[in-house]
N, C-alpha and C positions, 0 to 999 in steps of 0.2 A: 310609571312602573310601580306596578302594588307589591310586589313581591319584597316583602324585609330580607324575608331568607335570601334570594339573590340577590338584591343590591349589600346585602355581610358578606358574601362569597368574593362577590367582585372589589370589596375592598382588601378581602384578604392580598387578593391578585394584586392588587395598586402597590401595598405593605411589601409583596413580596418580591415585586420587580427592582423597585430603588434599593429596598434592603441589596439582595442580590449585586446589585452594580456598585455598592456603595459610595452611589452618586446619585442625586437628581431630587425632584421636590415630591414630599407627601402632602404636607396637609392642604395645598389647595386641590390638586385630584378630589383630595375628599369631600371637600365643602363644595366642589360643583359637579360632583359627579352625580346627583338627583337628575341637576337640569338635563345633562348629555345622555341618562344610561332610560332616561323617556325620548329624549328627540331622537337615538337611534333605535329604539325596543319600538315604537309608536310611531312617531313622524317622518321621518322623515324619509323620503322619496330617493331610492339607489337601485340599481342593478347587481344582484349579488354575483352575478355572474361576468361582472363589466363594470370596473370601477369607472370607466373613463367613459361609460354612457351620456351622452352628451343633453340629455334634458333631467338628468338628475338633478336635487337638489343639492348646493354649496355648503358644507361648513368649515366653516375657516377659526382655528383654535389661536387668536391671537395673541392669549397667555402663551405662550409658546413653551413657556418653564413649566406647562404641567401637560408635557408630550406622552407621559404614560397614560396618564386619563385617557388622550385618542387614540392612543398604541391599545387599551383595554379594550375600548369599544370597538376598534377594528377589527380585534379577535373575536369579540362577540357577535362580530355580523359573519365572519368569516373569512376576509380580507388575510387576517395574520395567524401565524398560527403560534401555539403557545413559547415552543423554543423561539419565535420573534422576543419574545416578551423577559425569557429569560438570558437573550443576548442583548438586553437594554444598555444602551451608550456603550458599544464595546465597538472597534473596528470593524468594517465588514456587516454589520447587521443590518434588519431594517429597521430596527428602532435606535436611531441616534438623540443624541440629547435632544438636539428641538426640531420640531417634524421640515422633513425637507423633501419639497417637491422634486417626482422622481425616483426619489430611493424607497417610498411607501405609498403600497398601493392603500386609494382612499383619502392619500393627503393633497389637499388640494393646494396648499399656500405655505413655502417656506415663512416659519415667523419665530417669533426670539426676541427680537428686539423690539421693543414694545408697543405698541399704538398702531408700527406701519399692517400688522394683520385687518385690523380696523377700516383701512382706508384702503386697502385691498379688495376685503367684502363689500364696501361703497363701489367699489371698481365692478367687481362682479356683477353687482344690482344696476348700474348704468349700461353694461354689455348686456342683460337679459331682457332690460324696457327696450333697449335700443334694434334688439334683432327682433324679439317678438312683433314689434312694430313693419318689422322687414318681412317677418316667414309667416307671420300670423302665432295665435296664438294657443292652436292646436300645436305646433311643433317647436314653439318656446314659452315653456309653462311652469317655471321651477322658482325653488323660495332660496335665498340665499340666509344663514343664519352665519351669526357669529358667538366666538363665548369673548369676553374681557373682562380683565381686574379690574383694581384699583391702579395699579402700576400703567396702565393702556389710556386711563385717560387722567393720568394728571402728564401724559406724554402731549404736546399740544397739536402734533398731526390728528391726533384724535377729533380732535373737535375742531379744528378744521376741515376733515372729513365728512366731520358727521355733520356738520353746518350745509357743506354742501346737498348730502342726503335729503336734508329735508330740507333744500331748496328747491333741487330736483322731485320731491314729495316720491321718495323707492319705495310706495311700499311692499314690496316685499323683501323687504331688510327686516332680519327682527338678530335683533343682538341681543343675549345675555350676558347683563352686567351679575360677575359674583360678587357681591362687595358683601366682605366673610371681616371689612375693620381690622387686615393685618397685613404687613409686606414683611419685607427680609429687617427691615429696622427694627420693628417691634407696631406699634398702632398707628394706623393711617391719620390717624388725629395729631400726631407730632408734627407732620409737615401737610397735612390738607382740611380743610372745612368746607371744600365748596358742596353746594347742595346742587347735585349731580340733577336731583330731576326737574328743579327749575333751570336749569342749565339747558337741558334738553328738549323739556316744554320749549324755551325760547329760542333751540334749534330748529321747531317745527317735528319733530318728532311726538307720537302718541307715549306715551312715559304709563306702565304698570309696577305697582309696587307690590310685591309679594314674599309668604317666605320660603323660600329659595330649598327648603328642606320638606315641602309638603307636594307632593305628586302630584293633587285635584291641582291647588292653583297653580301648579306649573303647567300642567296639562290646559288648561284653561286659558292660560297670558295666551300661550303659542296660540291656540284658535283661534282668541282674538287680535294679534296679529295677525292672522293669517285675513282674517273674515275686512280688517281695515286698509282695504287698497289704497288710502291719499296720502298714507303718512307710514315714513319708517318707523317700528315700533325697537325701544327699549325695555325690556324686563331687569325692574333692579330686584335682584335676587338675595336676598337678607340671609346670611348662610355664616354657617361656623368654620373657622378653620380645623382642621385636621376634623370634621366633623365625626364621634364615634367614637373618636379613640379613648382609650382606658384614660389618662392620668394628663394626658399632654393637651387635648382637647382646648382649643383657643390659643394656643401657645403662636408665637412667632419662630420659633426654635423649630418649630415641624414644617416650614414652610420653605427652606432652602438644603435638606439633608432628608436621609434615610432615620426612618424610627429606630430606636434602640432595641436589640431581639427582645427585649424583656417588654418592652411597651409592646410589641407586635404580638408577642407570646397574650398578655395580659387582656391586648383589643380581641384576638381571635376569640379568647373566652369568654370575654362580653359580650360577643357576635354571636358566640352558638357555635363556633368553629371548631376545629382540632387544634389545637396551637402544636402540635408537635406535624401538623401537616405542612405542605409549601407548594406554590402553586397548583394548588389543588380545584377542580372546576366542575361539578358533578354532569353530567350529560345533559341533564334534564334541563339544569340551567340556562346552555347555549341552545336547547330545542327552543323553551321558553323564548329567550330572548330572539331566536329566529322566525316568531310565527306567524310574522307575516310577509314573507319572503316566496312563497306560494306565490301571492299575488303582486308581488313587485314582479316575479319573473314577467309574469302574464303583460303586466303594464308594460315593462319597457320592451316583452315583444310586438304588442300593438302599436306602439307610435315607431318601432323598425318596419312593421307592416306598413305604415301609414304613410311614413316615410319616402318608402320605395313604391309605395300607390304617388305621391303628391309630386316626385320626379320624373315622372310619367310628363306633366305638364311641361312644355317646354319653357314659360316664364320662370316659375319659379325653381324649375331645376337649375335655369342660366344664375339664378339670385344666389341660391345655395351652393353652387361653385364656384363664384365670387368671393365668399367669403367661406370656405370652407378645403376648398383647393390651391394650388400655388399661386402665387400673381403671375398675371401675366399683362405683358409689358409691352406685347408686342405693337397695341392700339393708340401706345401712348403717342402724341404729337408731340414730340418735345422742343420746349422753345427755343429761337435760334437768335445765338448774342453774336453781332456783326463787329467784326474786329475793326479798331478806330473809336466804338463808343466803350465810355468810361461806365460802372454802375457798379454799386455795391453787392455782394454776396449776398445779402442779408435780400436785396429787390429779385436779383437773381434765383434765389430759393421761393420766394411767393411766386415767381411766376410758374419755376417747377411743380409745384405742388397744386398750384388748380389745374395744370396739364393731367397731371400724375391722377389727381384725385376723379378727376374724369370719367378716368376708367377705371380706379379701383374704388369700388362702392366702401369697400369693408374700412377705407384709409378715415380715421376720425381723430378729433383732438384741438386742442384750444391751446391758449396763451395765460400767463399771469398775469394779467390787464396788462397787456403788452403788445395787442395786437396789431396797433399803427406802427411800432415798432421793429417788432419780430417778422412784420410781413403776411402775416395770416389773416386780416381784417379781410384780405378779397375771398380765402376761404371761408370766412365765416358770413360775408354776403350772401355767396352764393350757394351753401347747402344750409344755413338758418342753423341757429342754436337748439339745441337739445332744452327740452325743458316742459312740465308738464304738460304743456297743452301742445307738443311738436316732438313725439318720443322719434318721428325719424330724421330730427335732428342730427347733423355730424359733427359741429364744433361745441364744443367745452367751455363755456368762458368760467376759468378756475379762479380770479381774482388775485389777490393776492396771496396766492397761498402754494406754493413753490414745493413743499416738502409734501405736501397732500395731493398738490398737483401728481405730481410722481408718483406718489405710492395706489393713488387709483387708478393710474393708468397701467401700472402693474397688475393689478386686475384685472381690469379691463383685459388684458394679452391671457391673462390664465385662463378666464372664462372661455376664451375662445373664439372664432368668426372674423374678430376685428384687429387692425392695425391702428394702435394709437399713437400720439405723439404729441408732447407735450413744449411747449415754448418760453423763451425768457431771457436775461443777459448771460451773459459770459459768468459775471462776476457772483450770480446768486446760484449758480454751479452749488456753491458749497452748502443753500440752505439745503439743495432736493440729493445732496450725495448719499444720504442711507438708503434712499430708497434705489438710486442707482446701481447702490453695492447690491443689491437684494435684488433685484433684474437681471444682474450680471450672474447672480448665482444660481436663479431660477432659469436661466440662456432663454429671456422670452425679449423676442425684438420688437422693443418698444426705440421709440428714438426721442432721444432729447433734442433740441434744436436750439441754439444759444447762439445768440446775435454780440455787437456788440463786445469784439472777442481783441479785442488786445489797447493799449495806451491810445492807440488813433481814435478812439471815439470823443474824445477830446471835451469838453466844455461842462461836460458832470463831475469831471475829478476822480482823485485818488479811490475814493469808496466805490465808484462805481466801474475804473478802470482795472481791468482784470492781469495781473502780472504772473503768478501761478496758478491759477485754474487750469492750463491748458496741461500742463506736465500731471497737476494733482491726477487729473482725471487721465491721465495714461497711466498710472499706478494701480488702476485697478484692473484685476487678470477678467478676462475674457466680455470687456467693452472695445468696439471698435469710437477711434476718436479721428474723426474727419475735421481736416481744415483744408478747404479748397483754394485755391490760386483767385478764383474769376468764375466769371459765370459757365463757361464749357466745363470746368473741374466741377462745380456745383453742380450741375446737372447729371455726369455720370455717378458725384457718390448716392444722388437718392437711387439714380438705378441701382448701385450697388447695394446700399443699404435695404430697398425693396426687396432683391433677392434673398437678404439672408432670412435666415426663418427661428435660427437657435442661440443669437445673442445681439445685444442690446448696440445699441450706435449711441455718438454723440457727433452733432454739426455743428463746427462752428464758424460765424459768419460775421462778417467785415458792416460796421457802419459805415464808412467812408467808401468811396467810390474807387475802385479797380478798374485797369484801363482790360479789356477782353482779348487775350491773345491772337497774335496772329492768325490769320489762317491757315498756315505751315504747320501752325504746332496742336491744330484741332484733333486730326488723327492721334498724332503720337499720346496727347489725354485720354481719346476714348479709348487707349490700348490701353495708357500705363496705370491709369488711375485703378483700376481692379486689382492692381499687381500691388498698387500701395505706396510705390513708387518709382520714377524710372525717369531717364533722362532729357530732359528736356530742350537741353542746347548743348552739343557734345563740338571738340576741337577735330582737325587733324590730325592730329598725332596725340601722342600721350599728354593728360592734360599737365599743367603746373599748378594750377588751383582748381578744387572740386567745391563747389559752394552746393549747400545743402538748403533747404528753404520750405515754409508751410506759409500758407495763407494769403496772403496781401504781401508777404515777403520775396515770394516766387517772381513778381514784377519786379521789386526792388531789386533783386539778383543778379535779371537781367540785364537793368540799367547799370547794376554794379562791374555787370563783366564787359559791358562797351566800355566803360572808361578805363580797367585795365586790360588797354588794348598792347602792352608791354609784355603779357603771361597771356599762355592757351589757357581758357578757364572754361570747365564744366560746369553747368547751372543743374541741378537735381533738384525736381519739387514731389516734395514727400508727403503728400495729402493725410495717407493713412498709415503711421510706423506700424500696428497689430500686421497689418494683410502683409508687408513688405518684410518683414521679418517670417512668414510664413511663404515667400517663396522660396526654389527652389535653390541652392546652395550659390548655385550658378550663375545666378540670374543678380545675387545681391552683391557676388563678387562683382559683376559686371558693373551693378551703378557704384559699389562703393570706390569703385578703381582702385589704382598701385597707392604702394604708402610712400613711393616718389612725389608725391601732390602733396601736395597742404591740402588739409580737409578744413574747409571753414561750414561751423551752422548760423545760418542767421534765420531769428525767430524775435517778435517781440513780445518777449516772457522770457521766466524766469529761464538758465543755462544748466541750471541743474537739469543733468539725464540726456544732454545733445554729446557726452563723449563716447558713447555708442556708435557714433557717426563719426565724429573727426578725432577719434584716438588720445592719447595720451599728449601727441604733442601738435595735436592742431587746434584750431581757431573757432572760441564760441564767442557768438555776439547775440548777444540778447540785451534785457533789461532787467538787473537783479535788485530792484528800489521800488518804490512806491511810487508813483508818477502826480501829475501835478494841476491845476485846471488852466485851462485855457485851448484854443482851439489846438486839432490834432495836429497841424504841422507847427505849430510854437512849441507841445507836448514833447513831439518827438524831438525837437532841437533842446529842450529842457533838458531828457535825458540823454540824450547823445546818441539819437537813434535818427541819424540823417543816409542819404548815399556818400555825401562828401563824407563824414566819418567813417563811415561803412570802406569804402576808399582806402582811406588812408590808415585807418587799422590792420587792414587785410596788406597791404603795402608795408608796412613797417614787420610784419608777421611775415610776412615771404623773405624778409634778409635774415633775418634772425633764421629760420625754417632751415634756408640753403647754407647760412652761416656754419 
């Protein structure tokens, strides 16, 4: 962008939005708003008529704390209009503090918290190699861009991310680093010295150095990113804080607040401004910065034309409704677990999922070097890894990198087309939980898959025994969290989870071997398990004990209510609490029965959050300790997590109950 007079205008705007809200950040807006107010006046590739054009180009603002800078440029394409800009972080608007998918049009990726935008955009450039490879590359043909601080990558999902990137050699990943040498502390140099572009050379990325305040060489990086297909490019952009402003220029002070009226009054007149004006935006401006909008319409009418020529084909329209339409499930063969044999959840889920994967082309995703493990090693046999020389590749192999694992695959789901899904223990739940939280908020059904889910795993010990993950991870609103019984339960939650389309799952699966239910109670699974939960072994008459149960525990239950054979006892296995709280009033009276019972929960995990279930004066059993090493049936007797205990707990709880 040549134009000084409007990039002064547009600062005015930036000044005038945080001022207004007396909230939110200036001075990095300012220092990277060269790079942004060229990639969308110039480059970059959108439908102004169609945010949601689906071979537009990505930008994903991973600074997420300088959301007015995208709020500005979205007004200038035309996406927002200016009362957006002057209801910044207010209730109700579409410019909320940090941009969030859904509530603005143009936004592609909720981000805020720092690094996971990063590994997002990685996501995104993995679903564009990956489909272009599928549809060709007339009808997937888009650049994915990112902007990041200083703050993004001393986050270490960042480069984690980005290590993968140029494993996978994206390139058409081009990030712009602002590195403007200040955060909310005061100078980057207090707590970092790493030298960012040997860092990234030895990520395998193409690394340009420029300054970040000169239009030719901005304009220039981007072509030559664009022009270098084998490698993701970095632009480190040498930039000032609060770039422009009167008196405050380089400060740390302007990087987490509104300018002072007096600074704003002071920068306008350095600009050429009015200072007694306020968001003021001359026409000419947004024609300018519209002018080539003409010819984006035309573009993304021709590949709509193209489109609807290329569907015509009966191949690849069947391919494009694979991944682009509902699943459908109906082709799937799903495997059948014969009652009598014993087998883990975790064998039970591999088997699911090469059935599953069968038929749904768009189903991709890897393991944290976990794949002997987690079960997925037969998916990654038999569709082959992703990886420069195999972009239709389906599995992931993500290594060890669990929090990057997640937040690409968060991507990966925004971009669109594909269902990813990522794999791991129980117990490292807690490294990939932010990016969880931020799936859950974006409602994009990606699924986590976590083996290895309670004390039974036995012979790794306490660090690797997972005792509150399974609760932690029902604390977050709008994740479903599956723990199936056996292998008939494991197979209906991927159908379930398959079907859903607007929020995230979590599976979690048994090392130790479960014996496979009856055949009597296969029906009543493929009914109740949708429902979330529902009765599994009901009495005669009204029960005397109601045992609640998830996992590997739903056997245990069973065995628990043969032996008190002295009390009617209902066994309930509660796979999914989200679904089963969302049935109908009726239906939860029905399994939680009369408060004449003893409610007992047996779970092994922590008991915090089962009095939901068994009330104020019923019966939790769990395990609220750290567990211990040695194999899983000494573990469980370590803690006191046997059936004889189990027994004799719930027995000593029924006199007291009736007492």
């Amino acid at each position: 962008m040549d134009s000084t007079q409007d990039l002064s205008e547009i600062k005015g705007l930036i000044m005038d939005t945080v001022r207004k809200a007396n909230s939110g950040h200036t001075g990095g807006p300012l220092s990277s708003l060269d790079f942004l107010a060229i990639l969308y006046r110039d480059v970059l590739r959108y439908d102004p008529d169609d945010p949601a054009w689906f071979n537009r180009d990505r930008f994903v603002l991973s600074a997420g704390h300088e959301s007015v800078l995208l709020y500005t440029m979205l007004h200038m394409i035309g996406y927002l209009e200016l009362e957006d800009l002057q209801q910044f972080r207010q209730i109700g608007s579409r410019s909320p503090g940090h941009p969030e998918l859904g509530l603005t049009p143009g936004v592609e990726a909720t981000t805020g918290p720092l690094g996971q935008g990063v590994a997002m955009a990685v996501g995104m450039a993995v679903a564009e190699e990956m489909l272009r490879a599928r549809l060709g590359r007339d009808m997937v043909d888009h650049f994915t861009y990112c902007l990041c601080s200083d703050g993004d990558l001393q986050e270490p999902v960042t480069l984690g991310a980005s290590g993968l990137a140029g494993h996978w050699r994206l390139g058409r990943l081009i990030m712009f680093y602002d590195s403007n040498q200040v955060q909310i502390s005061g100078r980057t140099d207090r707590a970092d010295s790493t030298k960012y572009d040997q860092v990234f050379k030895g990520l395998g990325w193409q690394v340009l150095d420029i300054d970040g305040h000169d239009p030719v060489a901005i304009k220039e990086a981007i072509a030559a990113g664009q022009a270098h297909d084998d490698q993701p490019t970095l632009i480190i952009g040498h930039t000032i804080m609060a770039h422009g402003v009167a008196t405050m220029e380089g400060s740390h002070e302007t990087h987490g607040t509104p300018l002072p009226p007096e600074e704003i009054a002071a920068t306008k007149s350095k600009l050429g401004l009015d200072p007694d004006a306020y968001f003021h935006l001359p026409t000419n401006t947004l024609e300018d910065f519209r002018h080539r909008q003409t010819a984006l319409r035309e573009q993304a009418a021709k590949w709509q034309a193209l489109l609807k020529e290329r569907r015509q084909e009966p191949a690849f329209d069947a391919t494009w409704r694979a991944h682009f339409e509902s699943i459908d499930l109906d082709e799937v063969t799903w495997p059948v677990f014969e009652p009598g044999e014993s087998m883990a959840t975790r064998k039970a889920f591999g088997q699911t999922l090469e059935a599953v994967a069968d038929v749904v082309p768009a189903l991709v995703g890897g393991s944290a070097d976990l794949e002997p493990s987690n079960n997925t090693a037969g998916f990654a046999r038999r569709y082959g890894d992703f990886s420069v020389t195999n972009r239709s590749g389906r599995s992931l192999s993500y290594g060890v990198r669990e929090f990057p694992m997640g937040a690409i695959n968060n991507g990966i789901a925004l971009h669109g087309g594909l269902r990813p899904f990522g794999a791991t223990f129980l117990v490292f739940s807690d490294y990939e939980r932010p990016s969880i939280r931020l799936r859950a908020i974006q409602n994009l059904p990606v699924l986590a898959v976590y083996t290895h889910d309670s004390v039974f795993l036995g012979e790794d010990g306490p660090t690797h025994q997972p005792v509150e993950q399974t609760m932690a991870l029902r604390t977050i609103p709008n994740l479903l969290v599956f723990r199936p019984a056996e292998g008939v339960e494991t197979a209906v939650c991927m159908r379930v989870i398959l079907q859903e389309t607007a929020r995230p799952s979590a599976l979690l699966l048994t090392r130790q071997s479960v014996p496979v239910l009856p055949r009597e109670y296969h029906a009543l699974a493929q009914e109740g398990v949708p429902q979330g939960g529902y009765i599994l072994r009901d009495t005669p008459s009204l029960p005397d004990i109601i045992i609640f149960a998830t996992g590997s525990e739903v056997m245990m239950a069973l065995e628990v209510s043969e032996l008190l054979s002295e009390s009617a006892v209902r066994v309930v296995s509660l796979p999914c609490w989200e679904l089963f709280f969302e049935q109908p009033a009726d239906y939860q009276k029905q399994v939680l029965g009369h408060d004449d019972s003893l409610r007992v929960s047996l779970e092994a995990g922590t008991t915090l959050g089962w009095e939901r279930f068994t009330g104020r004066h019923g019966l939790t059993i769990g395990i609220d300790r750290f567990g211990a090493s040695g194999t899983g049936k000494d573990v469980g007797a370590e803690v006191g997590f046997t059936v004889h205990h189990v027994v004799e707990h719930i027995r000593k709880a029924v006199s007291v109950f009736h007492h």
